[in-house]
N, C-alpha and C positions, 0 to 999 in steps of 0.2 A: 778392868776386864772381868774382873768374877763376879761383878753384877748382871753382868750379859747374859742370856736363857741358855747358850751353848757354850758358857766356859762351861770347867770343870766336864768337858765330856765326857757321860759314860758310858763305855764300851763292856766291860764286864761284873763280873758278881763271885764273889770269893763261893764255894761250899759253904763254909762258917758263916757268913753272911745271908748266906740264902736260908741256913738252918735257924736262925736269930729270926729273918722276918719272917719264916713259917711258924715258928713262935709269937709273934707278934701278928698274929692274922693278916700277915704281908704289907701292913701301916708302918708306916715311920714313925719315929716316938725317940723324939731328940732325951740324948743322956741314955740312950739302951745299947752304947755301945757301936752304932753303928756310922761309918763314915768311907769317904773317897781317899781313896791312897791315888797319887799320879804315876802313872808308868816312863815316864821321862821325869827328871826335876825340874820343877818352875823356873828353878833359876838359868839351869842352861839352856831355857828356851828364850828365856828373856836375855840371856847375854848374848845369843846368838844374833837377836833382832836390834839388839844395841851395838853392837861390833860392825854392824853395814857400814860400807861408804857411805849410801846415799841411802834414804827412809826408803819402805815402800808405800806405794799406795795405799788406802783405806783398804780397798778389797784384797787386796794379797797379803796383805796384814792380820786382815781376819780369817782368810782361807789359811794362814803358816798358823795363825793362834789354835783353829779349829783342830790342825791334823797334830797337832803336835800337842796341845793339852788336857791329849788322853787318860780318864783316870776309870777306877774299880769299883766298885762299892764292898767293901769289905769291915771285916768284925774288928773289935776290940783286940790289939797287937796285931794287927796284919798290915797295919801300914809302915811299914820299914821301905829301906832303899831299894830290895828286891819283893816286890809283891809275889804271893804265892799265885797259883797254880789258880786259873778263873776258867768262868764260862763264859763266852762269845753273849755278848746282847748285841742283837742286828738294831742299832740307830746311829744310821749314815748321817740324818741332819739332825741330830740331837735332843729332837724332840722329849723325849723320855730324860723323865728326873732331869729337868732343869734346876738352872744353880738361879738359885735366889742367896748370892753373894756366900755366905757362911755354909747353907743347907741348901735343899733343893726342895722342888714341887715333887710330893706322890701322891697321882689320885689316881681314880679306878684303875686307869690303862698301864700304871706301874704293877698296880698289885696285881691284877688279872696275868702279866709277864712272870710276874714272880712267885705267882702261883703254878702256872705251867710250867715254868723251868723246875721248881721242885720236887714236881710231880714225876717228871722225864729223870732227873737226877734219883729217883726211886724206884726206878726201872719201870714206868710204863714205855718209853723210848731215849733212850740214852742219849743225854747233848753233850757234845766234844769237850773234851777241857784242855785247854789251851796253856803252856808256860808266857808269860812273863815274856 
């Protein structure tokens, strides 16, 4: 499954994370510290789907994988059991930062996001921060 464009879904972006790729002229640059922490653990999603009576379907399979393996993008130590404190990124079908198995795809349409959520986290328009 984490070969697939919409594992490792991400739904949010740590502060520290967003501060590291505004550092990094909002590129990704593997070994700089930055990575997906999951908001549920892999494992209890997969024991869940193990534990069935009976399989589900391909597409219910993939709709249960999608809503449940939710993860962050966040900084160097922030990926622990309890991820800290993110910012909302609006991608329903996951398009954004796709998992290319270990890493993901960032090209312009990530950085251009991450450059606006910065900008707003700087007070031109405040974006909500959300718990965990």
């Amino acid at each position: 499954m984490s070969a697939k464009p919409f594992a490792w879904h991400v739904v949010g972006v740590t502060e520290a994370a967003l501060r590291k790729f505004h550092e990094l002229k909002y590129r990704y640059q593997a070994g700089q510290g930055l990575t997906r922490a999951h908001l549920r653990p892999r494992i209890e999603t997969v024991r869940e789907l193990l534990d069935r009576g009976e399989p589900m379907s391909q597409d219910e399979f993939i709709e249960y994988w999608f809503a449940h393996d939710r993860t962050v993008l966040c900084a160097r130590g922030e990926n622990k059991a309890t991820v800290p404190n993110f910012i909302d990124i609006e991608n329903h079908d996951g398009s954004l930062f796709p998992s290319t198995r270990i890493a993901w795809r960032h090209g312009k349409k990530e950085r251009e996001l991450l450059e606006s959520l910065y900008k707003q986290l700087n007070g031109l328009s405040p974006q909500p921060v959300r718990d965990a």
